[in-house]
C-alpha positions in Angstrom: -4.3 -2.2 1.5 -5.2 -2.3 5.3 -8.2 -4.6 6.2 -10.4 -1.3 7.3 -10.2 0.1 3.8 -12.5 -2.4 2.5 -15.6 -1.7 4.9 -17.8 1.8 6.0 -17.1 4.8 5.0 -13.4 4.1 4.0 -15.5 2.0 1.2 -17.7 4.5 0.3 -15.9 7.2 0.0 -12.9 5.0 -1.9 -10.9 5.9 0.4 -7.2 4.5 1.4 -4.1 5.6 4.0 -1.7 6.8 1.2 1.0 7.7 4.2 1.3 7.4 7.6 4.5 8.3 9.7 4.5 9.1 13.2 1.3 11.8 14.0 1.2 12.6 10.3 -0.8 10.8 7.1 -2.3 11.3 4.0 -5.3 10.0 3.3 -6.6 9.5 -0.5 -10.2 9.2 -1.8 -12.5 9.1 -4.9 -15.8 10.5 -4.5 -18.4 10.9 -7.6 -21.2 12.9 -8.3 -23.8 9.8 -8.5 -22.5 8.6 -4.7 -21.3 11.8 -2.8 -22.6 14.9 -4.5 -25.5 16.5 -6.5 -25.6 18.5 -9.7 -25.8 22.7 -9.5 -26.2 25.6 -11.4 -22.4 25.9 -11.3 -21.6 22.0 -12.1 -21.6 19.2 -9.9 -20.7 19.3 -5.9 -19.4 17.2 -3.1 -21.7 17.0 -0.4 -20.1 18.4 2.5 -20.8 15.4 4.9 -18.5 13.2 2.2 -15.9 16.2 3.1 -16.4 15.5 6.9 -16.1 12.2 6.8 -12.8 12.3 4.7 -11.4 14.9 7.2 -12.3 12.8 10.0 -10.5 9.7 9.1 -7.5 12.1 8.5 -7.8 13.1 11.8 -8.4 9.8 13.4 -5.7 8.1 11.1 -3.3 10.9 12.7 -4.1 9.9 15.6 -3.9 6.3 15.6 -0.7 6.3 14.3 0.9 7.9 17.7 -1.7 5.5 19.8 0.2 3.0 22.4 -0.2 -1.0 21.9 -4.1 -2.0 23.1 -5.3 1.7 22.0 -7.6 2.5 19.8 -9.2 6.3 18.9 -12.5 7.9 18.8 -13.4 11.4 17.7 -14.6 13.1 20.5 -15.1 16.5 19.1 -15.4 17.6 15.0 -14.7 21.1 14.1 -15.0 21.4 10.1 -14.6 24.6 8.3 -15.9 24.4 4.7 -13.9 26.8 2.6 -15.3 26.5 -1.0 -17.2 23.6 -2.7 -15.4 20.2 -3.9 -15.6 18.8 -6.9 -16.6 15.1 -7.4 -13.2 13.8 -8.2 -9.8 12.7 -6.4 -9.4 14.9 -3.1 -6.4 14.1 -0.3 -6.8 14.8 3.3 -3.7 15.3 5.3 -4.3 14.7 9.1 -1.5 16.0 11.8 -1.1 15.6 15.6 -1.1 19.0 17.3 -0.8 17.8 20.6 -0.9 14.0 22.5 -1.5 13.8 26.4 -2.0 10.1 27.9 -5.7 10.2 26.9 -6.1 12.9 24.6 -4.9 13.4 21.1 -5.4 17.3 19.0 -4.9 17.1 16.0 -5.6 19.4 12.3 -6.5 18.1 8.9 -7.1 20.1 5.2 -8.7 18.3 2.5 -7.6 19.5 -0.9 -9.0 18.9 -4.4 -6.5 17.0 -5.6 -6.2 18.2 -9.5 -5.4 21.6 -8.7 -4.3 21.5 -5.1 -6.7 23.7 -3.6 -7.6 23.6 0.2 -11.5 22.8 0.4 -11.9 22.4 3.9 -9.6 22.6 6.9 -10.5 20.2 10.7 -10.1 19.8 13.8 -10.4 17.2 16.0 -10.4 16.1 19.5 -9.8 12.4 20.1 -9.3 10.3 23.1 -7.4 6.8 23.6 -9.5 3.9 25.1 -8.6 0.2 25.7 -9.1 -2.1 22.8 
């Protein structure tokens, strides 16, 4: 387990780096009803800030994987499109580098419902390098 796993929203979320090769991860995460969602009419729903979150540490993850020595990332622009609700459950975000320039990174991200692989939101990001 990396040491960032432990703390912020990687914590609360229950989140961990499943994969990461060069400008592509996977990023795993266990979100409940009682911590990230509320109860409906229909059943129980992830609240789409929990979805954000997990799309934008896809994103950033992708991102940092392709980052020079003494770089770190920030998100500079979110783009989330919410497709259909979540369920409180497993969901895995997969984060992608479209494009890296010396200061820029643009990348994509889906997050899926896990149990039955189907795409609940898709991202994208902007993200820029800085000095560590």
């Amino acid at each position: 387990m990396h040491g960032f796993e432990r703390f912020g929203m990687w914590a609360n979320l229950g989140a961990r780096l499943a994969q990461s090769e060069n400008g592509e991860v996977v990023v795993e995460a266990h979100l409940t009803t009682d911590a990230h969602g509320y109860p409906t009419s229909r059943g129980a729903i992830v609240h789409g800030g929990a979805i954000a979150a997990l799309a934008d540490m896809a994103l950033a993850s992708a991102g940092a994987s392709v980052a020079q020595d003494g770089q770190v990332v920030t998100t500079v622009d979110l783009k989330v499109d919410f497709l259909q609700p979540a369920q409180p459950g497993r969901l895995i975000a997969r984060g992608r580098v479209q494009r890296r320039t010396r200061r820029l990174c643009f990348a994509s991200a889906s997050v899926e419902q896990a149990d039955v692989g189907v795409v609940v939101a898709e991202a994208r990001a902007l993200l820029a390098y800085v000095a560590r």
